[in-house]
N, C-alpha and C positions, 0 to 999 in steps of 0.2 A: 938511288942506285946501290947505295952501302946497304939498304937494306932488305933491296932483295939479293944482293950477294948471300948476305946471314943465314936470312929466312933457308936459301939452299943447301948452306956448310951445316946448319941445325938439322934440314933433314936428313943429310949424308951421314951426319952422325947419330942422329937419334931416330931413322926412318919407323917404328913404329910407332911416333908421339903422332906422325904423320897421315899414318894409316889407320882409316876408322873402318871400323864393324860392321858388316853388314845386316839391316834390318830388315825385318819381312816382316809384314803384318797379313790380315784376314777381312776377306767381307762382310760386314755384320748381318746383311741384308740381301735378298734374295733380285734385288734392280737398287745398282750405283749409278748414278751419274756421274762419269770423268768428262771434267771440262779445260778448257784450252788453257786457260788463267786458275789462278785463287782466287775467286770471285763466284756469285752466283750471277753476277751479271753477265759473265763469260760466259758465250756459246757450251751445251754438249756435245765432246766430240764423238762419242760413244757410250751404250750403257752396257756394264756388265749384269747377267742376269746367273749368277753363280753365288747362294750363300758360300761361306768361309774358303771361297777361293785366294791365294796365297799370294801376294805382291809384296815386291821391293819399293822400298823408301829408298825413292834417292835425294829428296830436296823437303825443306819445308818454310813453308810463312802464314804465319799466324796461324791460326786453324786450320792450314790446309796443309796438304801433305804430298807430294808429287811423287808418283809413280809409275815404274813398271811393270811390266807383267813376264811370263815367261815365254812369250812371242814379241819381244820386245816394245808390246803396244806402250803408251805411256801417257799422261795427263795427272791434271788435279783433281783431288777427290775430298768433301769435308770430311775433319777429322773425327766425326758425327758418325760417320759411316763406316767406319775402323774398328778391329779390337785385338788384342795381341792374339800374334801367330796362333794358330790352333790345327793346320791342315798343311800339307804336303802335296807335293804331284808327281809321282816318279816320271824320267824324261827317257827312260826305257824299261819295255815291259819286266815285270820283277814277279818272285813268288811269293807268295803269302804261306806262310809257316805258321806251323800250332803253339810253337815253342821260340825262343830267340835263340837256335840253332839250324844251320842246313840240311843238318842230320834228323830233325825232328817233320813229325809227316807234313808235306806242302798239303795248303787248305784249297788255293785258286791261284791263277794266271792272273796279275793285277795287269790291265793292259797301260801303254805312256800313257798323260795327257790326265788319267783320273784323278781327281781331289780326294786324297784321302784325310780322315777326321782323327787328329795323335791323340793318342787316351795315356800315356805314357811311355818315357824312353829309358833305353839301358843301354851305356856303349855304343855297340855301331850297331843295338837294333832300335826298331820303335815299334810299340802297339799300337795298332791303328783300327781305324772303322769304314767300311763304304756300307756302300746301301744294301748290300745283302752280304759279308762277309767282315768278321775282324779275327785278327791274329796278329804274325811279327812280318817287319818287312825288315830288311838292311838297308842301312842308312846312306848309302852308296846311287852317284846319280839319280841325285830328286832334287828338285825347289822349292825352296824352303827351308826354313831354319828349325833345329831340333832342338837348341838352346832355351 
């Protein structure tokens, strides 16, 4: 019981030793299997069919890596099938700029929900790629880490 008293008075005072970072990683592959368990013995409970689609790491063991997604779906995926973040998905439509300013000419209408591909960031922009358009987008409501 003393020590989870501690463990608490240690967070209250040092809450950021407590608070970890969140990761997002990418799909390496164009069909993942997420399965119930860390296991391949474990049932699939879904496959996504999205290369460099953008997941949250919430959990890991041994080579697997538990995730979610940004519909909340969530499962095991090997860690086989991962590579660091490389994609974003805005979670409201945004414009796509020529330049990393508002002022500079909008290129297209990015609608929510698309995977887009970061070629590099600056501040609160990023250069990004879809399938027929890159330029800057603002780093403002999307999923995904730009770190």
């Amino acid at each position: 019981m003393k020590k989870f008293f501690f463990l608490i008075f240690i967070s209250i005072l040092f809450p950021s030793s407590v608070v970890s970072e969140e990761i997002f990683l990418s799909l390496k592959k164009n069909k993942v299997n997420v399965r119930y368990g860390p296991s391949f013995e474990s049932p699939v409970k879904f496959i996504y069919k999205k290369i460099n689609l953008p997941i949250k790491l919430i959990d890991q063991k041994e080579n697997w890596r538990r995730i979610i997604d940004l519909k909340n779906n969530s499962g095991w995926i090997h860690q086989s099938q991962l590579k660091k973040i490389n994609s974003i998905i805005p979670i409201e439509d945004r414009i796509l700029f020529k330049k990393p300013s508002i002022f500079s000419k909008p290129i297209a209408k990015v609608k929510k929900g698309r995977v887009l591909i970061l070629q590099k960031c600056e501040g609160d922009w990023c250069k990004i790629k879809s399938e027929n358009f890159k330029g800057w987008i603002k780093t403002e409501k999307i999923w995904g880490s730009i770190n």
